[in-house]
DOBA-198456 format. One line per field, with one value per residue (C-alpha): chain; x, y, z. Coordinates in steps of 0.02 Angstrom, whole numbers, plus 32768, in hexadecimal, padded with zeros to 4 digits. Each point is the difference from the previous one (the first is absolute). Layout:
chaine: A:...
u: X:...
v: Y:...
w: Z:...
This chain:
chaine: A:A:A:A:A:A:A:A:A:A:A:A:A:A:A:A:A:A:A:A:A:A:A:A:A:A:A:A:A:A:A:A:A:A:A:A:A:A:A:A:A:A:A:A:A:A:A:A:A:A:A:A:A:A:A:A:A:A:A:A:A:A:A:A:A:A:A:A:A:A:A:A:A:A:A:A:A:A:A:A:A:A:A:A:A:A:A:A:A:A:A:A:A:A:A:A:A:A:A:A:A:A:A:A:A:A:A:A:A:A:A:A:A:A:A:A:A:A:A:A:A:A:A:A:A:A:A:A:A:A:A:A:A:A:A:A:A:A:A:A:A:A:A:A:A:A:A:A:A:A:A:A:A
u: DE89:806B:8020:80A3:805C:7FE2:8088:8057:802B:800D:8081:8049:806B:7F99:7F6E:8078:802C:7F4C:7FD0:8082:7FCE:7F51:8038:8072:7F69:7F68:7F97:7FE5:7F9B:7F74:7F9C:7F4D:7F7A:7F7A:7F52:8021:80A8:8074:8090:8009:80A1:8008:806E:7FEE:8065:8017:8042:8053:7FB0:7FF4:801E:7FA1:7FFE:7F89:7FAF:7F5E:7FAC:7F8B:7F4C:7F9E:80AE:8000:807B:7F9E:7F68:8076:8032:7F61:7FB9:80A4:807E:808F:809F:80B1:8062:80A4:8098:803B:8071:80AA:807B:80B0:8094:8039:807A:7FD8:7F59:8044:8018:7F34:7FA6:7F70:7F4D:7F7F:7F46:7F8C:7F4A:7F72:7F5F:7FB5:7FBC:7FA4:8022:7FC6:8032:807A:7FB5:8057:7FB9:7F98:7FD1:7F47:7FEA:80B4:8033:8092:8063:806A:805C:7FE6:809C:8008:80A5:808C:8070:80C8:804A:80B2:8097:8081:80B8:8054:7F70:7FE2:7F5C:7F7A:7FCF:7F4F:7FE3:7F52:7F9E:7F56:7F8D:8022:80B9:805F:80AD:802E:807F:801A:806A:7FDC:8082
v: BEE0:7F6B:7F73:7FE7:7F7A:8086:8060:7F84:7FBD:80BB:803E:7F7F:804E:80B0:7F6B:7F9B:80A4:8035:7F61:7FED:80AD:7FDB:7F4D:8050:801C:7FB8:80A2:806F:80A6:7FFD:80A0:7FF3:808C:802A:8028:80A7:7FE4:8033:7F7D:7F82:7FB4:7F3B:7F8F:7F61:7F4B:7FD9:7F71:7FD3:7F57:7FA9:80A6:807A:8068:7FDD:803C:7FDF:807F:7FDF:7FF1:80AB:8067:80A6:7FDB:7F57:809C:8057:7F86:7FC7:8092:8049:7F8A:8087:7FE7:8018:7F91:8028:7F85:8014:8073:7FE2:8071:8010:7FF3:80A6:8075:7FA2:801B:7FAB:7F48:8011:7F73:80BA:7FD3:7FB8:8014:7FE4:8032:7F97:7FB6:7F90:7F71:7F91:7F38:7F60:800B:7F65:7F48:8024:80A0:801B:80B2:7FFF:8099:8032:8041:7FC7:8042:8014:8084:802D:808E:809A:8033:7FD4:8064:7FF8:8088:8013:805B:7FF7:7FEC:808E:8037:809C:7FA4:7FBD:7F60:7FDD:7F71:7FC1:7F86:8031:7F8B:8071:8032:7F6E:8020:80C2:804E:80B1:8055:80B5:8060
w: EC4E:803F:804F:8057:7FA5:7F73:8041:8045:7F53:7FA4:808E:8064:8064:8024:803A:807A:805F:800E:8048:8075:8038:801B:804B:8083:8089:8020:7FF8:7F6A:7FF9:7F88:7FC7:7FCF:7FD0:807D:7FC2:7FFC:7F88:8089:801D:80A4:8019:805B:801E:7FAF:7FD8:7F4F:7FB4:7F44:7FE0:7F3C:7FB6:8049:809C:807C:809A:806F:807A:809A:7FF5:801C:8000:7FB8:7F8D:7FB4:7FDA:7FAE:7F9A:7FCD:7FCF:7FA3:7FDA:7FE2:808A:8012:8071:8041:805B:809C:802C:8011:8042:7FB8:8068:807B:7F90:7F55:7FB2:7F56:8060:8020:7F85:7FEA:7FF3:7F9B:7FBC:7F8F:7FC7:7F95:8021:8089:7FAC:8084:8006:8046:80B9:8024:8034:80A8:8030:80C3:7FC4:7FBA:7FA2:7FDC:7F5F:7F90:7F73:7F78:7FC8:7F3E:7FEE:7FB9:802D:8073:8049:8058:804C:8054:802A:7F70:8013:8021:806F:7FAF:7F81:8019:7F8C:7FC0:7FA6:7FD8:7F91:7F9A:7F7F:7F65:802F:805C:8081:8001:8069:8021:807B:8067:8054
């Protein structure tokens, strides 16, 4: 696992597009495990703040249970469609997957008995419409192997 300035210092670039991805809209979806290990999808605010990746959920949501009692999630950026007729100008889309890891709610917060988090990462991942638009590029960052790219026709 990871903390963000991790990969913001192994693959600068790769990390400045992901962020500006998930930075582009206020709302992200989130996916948690229910108790019976299906998957629940949410949408949730996240923030980048000294380092790390950050988000808080309201007290008694389903999500927050989730959470708590399984701390496996994927988060993905909003989505952000590419202009008519040329799917290559599109900046593609963005996620990631690790471990909720709960924190000290903020000085400043009115919400008794919200939770808040950081992200420890397993992997990150970039995918988008390569130029010619024929491709499609994946690029991604894990612990034990760094920046990868790989293309699929």
């Amino acid at each position: 696992m990871a903390r963000w300035e991790e990969i913001e210092r192994e693959a600068p670039e790769f990390a400045a597009r992901v962020r500006a991805l998930f930075e582009a809209g206020t709302n992200k979806t989130i996916a948690t495990l229910r108790r019976d290990g299906s998957p629940r999808i949410s949408a949730s605010e996240a923030e980048f703040t000294d380092g790390e990746i950050t988000f808080g959920m309201m007290p008694d949501s389903l999500k927050l249970r989730d959470i708590r009692r399984d701390p496996r999630l994927a988060m993905h950026s909003p989505t952000l469609e590419p202009p008519p007729g040329d799917p290559s100008a599109g900046p593609g889309d963005a996620k990631l997957a690790g471990r909720a890891v709960e924190i000290p709610p903020p000085a400043d917060t009115p919400h008794v008995g919200a939770g808040f988090f950081r992200i420890d990462i397993q992997e990150v991942a970039l995918t988008y419409v390569g130029t010619p638009a024929d491709h499609l590029v994946i690029e991604s960052w894990h612990p034990s192997r760094g920046h990868h790219r790989r293309t699929r026709a």
